[in-house]
MARFI-512490 format. One record per atom (N, C-alpha, C): residue in three letters; x, y, z. Coordinates in steps of 0.2 Angstrom, whole numbers, padded with zeros to 4 digits, always signed. Layout:
<recs>
ALAXYZ;...
</recs>
This chain:
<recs>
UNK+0004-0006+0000;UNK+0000+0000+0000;UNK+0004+0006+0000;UNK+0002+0011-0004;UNK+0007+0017-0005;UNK+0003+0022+0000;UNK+0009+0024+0006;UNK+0006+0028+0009;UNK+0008+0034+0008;UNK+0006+0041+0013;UNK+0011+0047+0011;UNK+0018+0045+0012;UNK+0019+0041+0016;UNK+0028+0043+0018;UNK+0031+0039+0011;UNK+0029+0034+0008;UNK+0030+0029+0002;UNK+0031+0035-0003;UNK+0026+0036-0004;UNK+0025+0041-0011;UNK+0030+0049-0010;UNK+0032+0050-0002;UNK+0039+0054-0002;UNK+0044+0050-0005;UNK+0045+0046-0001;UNK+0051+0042+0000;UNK+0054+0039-0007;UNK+0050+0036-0011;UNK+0052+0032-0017;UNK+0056+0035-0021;UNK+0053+0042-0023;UNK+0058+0047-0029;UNK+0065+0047-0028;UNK+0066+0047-0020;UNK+0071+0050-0018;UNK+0076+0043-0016;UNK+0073+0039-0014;UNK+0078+0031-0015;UNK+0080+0031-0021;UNK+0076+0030-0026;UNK+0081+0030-0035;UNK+0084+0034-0036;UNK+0083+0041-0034;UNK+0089+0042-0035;UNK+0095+0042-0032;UNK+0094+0040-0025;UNK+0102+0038-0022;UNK+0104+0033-0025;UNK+0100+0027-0026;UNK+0102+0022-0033;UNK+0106+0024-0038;UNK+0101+0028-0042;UNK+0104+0031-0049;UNK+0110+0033-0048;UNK+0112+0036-0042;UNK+0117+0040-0042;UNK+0123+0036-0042;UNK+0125+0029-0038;UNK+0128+0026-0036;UNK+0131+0023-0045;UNK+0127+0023-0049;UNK+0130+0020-0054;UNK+0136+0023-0059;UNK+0139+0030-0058;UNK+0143+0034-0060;UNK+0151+0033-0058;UNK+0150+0030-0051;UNK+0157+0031-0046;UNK+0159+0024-0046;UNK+0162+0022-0050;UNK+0166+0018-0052;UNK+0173+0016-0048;UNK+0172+0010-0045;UNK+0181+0008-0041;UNK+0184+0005-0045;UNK+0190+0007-0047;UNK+0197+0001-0052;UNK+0196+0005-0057;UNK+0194+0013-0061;UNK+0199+0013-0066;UNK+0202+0017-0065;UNK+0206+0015-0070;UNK+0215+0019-0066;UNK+0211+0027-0070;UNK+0217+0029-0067;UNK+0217+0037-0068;UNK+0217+0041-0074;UNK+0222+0038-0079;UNK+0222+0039-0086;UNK+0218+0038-0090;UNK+0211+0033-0087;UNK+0205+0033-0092;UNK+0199+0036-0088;UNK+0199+0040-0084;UNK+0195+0044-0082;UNK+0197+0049-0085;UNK+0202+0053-0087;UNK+0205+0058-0091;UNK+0202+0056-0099;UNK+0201+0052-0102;UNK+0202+0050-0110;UNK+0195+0047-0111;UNK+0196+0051-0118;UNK+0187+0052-0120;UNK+0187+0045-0125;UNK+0181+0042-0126;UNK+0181+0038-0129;UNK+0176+0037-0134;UNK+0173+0041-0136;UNK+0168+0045-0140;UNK+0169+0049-0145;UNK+0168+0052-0152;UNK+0167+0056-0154;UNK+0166+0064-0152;UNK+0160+0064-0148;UNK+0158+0072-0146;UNK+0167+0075-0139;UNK+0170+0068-0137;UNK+0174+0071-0133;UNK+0175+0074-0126;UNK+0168+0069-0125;UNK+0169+0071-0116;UNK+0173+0064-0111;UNK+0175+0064-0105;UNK+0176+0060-0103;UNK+0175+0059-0098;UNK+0176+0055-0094;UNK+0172+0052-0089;UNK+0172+0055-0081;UNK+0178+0057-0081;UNK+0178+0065-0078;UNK+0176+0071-0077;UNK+0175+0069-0083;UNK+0170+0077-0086;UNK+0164+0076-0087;UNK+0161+0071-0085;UNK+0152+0069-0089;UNK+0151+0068-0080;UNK+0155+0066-0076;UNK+0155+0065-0067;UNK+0152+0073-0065;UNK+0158+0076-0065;UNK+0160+0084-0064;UNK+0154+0087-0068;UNK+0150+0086-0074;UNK+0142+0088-0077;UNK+0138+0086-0071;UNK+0138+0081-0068;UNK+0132+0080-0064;UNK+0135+0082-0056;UNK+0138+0083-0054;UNK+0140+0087-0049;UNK+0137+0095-0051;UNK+0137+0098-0056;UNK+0134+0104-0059;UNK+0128+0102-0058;UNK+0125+0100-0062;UNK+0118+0096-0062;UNK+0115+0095-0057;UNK+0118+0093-0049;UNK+0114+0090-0044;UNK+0114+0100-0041;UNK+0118+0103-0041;UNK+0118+0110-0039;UNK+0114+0113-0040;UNK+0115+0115-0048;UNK+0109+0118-0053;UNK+0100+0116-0051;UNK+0100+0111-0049;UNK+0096+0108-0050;UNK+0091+0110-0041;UNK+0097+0107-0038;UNK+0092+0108-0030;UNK+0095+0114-0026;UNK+0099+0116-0028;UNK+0102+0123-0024;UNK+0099+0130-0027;UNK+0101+0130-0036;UNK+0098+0134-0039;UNK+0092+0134-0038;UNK+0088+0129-0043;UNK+0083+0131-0044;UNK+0076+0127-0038;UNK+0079+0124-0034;UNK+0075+0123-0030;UNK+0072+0127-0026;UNK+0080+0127-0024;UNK+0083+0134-0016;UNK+0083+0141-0017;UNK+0083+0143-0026;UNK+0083+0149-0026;UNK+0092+0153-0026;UNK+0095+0148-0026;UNK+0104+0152-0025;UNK+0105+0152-0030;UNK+0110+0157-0030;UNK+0114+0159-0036;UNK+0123+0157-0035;UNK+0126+0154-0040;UNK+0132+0153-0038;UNK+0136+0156-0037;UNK+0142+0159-0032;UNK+0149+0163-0033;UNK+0153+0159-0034;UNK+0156+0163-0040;UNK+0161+0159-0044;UNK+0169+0159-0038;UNK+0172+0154-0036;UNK+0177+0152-0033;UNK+0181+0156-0036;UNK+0186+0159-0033;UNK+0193+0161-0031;UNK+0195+0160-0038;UNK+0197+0164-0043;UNK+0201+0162-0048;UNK+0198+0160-0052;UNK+0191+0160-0052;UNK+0185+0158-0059;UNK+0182+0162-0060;UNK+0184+0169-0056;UNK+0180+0174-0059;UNK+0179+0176-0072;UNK+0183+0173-0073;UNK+0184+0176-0077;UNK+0183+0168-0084;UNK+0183+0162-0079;UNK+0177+0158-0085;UNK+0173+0158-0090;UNK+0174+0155-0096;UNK+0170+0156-0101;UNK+0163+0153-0096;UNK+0158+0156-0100;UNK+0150+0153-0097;UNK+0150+0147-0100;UNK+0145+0144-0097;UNK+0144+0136-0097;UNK+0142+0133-0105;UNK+0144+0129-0108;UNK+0141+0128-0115;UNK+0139+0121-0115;UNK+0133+0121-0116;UNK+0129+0115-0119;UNK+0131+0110-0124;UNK+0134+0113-0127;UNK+0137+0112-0135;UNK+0141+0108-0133;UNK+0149+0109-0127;UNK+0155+0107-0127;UNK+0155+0100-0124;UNK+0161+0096-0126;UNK+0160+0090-0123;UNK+0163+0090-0115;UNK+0162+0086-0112;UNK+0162+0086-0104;UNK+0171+0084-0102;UNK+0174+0091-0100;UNK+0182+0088-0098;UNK+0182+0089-0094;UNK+0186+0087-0088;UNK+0189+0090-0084;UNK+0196+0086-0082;UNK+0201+0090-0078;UNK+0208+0089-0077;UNK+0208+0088-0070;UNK+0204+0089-0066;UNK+0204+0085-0057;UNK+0206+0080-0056;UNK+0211+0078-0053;UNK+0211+0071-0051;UNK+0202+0065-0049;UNK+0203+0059-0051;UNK+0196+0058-0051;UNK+0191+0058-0044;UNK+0197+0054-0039;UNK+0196+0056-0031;UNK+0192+0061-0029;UNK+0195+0067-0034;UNK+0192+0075-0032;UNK+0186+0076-0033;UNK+0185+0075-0041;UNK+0179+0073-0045;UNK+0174+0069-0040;UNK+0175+0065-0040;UNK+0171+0061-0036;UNK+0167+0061-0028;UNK+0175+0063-0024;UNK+0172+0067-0020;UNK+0168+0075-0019;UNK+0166+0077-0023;UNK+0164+0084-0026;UNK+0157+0082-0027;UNK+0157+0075-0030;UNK+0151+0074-0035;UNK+0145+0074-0027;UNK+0151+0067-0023;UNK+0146+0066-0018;UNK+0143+0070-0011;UNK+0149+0075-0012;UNK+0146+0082-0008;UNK+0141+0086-0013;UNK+0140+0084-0016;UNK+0134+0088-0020;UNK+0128+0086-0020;UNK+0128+0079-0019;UNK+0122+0075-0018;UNK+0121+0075-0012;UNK+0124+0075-0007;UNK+0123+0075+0001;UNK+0121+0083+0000;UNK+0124+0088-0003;UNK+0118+0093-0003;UNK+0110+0092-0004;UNK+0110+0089-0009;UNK+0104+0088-0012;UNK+0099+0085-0007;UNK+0101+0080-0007;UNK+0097+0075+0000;UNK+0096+0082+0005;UNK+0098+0085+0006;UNK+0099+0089+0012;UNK+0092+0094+0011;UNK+0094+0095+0005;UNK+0089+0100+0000;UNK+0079+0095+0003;UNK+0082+0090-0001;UNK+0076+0085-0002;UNK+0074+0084+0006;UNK+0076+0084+0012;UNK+0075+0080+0019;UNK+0072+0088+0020;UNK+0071+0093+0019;UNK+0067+0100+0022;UNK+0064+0101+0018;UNK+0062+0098+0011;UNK+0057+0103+0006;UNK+0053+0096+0006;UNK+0047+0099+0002;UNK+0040+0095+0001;UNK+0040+0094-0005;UNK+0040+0088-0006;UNK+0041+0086-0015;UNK+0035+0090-0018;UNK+0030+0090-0016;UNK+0024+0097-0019;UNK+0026+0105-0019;UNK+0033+0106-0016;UNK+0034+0112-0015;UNK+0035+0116-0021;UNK+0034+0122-0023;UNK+0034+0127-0030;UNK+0042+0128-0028;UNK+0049+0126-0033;UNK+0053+0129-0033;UNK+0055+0138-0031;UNK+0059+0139-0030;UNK+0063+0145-0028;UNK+0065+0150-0032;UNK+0069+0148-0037;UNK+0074+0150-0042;UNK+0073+0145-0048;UNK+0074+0145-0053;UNK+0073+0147-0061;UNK+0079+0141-0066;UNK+0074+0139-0068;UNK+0081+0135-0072;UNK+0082+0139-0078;UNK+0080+0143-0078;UNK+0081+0148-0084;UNK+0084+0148-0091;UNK+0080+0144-0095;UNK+0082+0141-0104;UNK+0077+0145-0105;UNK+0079+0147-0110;UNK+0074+0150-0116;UNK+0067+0146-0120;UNK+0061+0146-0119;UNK+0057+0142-0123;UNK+0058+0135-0119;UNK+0059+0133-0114;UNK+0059+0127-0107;UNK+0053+0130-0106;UNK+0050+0126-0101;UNK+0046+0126-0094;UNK+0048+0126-0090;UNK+0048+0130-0085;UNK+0051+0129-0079;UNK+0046+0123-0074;UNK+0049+0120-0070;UNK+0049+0114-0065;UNK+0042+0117-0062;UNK+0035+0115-0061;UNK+0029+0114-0056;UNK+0031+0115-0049;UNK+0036+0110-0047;UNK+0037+0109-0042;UNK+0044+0104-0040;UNK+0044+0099-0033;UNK+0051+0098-0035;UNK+0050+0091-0034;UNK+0046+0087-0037;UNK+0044+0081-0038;UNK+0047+0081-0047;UNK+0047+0085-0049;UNK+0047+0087-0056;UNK+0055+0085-0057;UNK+0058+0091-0053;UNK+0066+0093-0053;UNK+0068+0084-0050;UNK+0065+0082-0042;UNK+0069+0073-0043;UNK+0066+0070-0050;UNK+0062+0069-0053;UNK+0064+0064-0057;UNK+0064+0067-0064;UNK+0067+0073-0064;UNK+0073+0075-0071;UNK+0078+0072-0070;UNK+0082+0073-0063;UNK+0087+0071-0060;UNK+0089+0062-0060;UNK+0083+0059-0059;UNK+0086+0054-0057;UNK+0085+0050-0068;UNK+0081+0054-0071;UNK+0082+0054-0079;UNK+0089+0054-0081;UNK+0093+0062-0081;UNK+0097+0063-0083;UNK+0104+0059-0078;UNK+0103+0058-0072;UNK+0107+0053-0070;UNK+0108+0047-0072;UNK+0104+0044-0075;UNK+0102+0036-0077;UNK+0105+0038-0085;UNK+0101+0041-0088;UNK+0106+0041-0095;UNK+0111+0043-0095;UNK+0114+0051-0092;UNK+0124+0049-0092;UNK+0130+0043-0088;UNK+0125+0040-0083;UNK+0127+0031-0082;UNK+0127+0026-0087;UNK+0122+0027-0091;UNK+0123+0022-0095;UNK+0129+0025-0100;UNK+0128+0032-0103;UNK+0135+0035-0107;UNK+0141+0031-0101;UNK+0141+0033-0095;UNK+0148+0030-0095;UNK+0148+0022-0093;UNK+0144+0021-0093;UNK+0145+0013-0091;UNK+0146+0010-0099;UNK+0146+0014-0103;UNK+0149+0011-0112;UNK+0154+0012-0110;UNK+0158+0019-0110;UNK+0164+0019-0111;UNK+0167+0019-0106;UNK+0166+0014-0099;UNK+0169+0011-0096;UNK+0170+0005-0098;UNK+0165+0001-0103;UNK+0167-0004-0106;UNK+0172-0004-0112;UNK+0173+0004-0114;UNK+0179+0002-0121;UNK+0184+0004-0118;UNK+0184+0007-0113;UNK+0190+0008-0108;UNK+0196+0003-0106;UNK+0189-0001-0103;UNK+0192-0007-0100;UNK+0191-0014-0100;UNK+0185-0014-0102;UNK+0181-0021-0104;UNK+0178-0022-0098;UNK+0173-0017-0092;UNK+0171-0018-0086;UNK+0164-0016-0087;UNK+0159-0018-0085;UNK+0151-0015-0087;UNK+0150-0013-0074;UNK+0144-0012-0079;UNK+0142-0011-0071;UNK+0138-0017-0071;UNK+0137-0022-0075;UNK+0138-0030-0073;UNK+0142-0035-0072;UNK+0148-0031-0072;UNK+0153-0035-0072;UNK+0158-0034-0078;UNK+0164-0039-0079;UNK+0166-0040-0087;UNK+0164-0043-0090;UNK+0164-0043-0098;UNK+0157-0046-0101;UNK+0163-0052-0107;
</recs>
């Protein structure tokens, strides 16, 4: 029987789930760094997207914040959709970055009411903005689950490992 606590609870287990699918133990360090794709992003950098994405997502436009750019980012090019996903962090970093950002979130998620009218604005042109934030988890546990499966491929050309195993 789906009670009210069930119908909280649900959205937000999958995606503690979904989330767990990104953070890969054993590969070395040099194929976190190497794209194995044509568009060019790699697996550090598709990680480092959803560390953005989990921000964006419950801080912004949940919470209503706006970002201050860190020490010495004042002067970044703005964000491009277009561009394939790098980064140069050590993966440790990456990863631990990713999972303080979803401890944000849950954090976000543990005070707010999945019926709540977000705060702040995902702000795309010709979008919809989010109803509420039942909407914003299961965009997130969406756009989660599809770039795990992007890197659960090119964890397989990498190294020949799936998230089931070696095949």
């Amino acid at each position: 029987m789906r009670t009210p606590r069930t119908r909280r609870c649900w959205p937000s287990s999958l995606l503690s789930v979904t989330r767990c699918s990104p953070l890969w133990p054993g590969l070395d360090e040099e194929s976190w760094h190497r794209s194995v794709v044509p568009s060019g992003w790699t697996p550090s950098g598709l990680v480092e997207h959803l560390s953005g994405a989990e921000w964006h997502w419950f801080q912004g436009v949940v919470l209503g914040k706006h970002p201050d750019p860190a020490p010495g980012d004042e002067d970044l090019t703005p964000y491009d959709p277009t561009a394939g996903f790098v980064c140069d962090e050590p993966s440790a970093e990456i990863v631990n970055f990713y999972r303080d950002q979803c401890a944000s979130s849950d954090a976000v998620l543990a005070a707010t009411p999945l019926s709540a009218r977000p705060l702040g604005r995902h702000g795309v042109p010709g979008e919809d903005e989010p109803p509420d934030v039942r909407w914003v988890v299961l965009h997130m546990i969406e756009e989660t689950a599809r770039h795990a499966g992007h890197l659960d491929i090119a964890r397989e050309l990498l190294d020949g490992q799936t998230g089931l195993g070696p095949r």
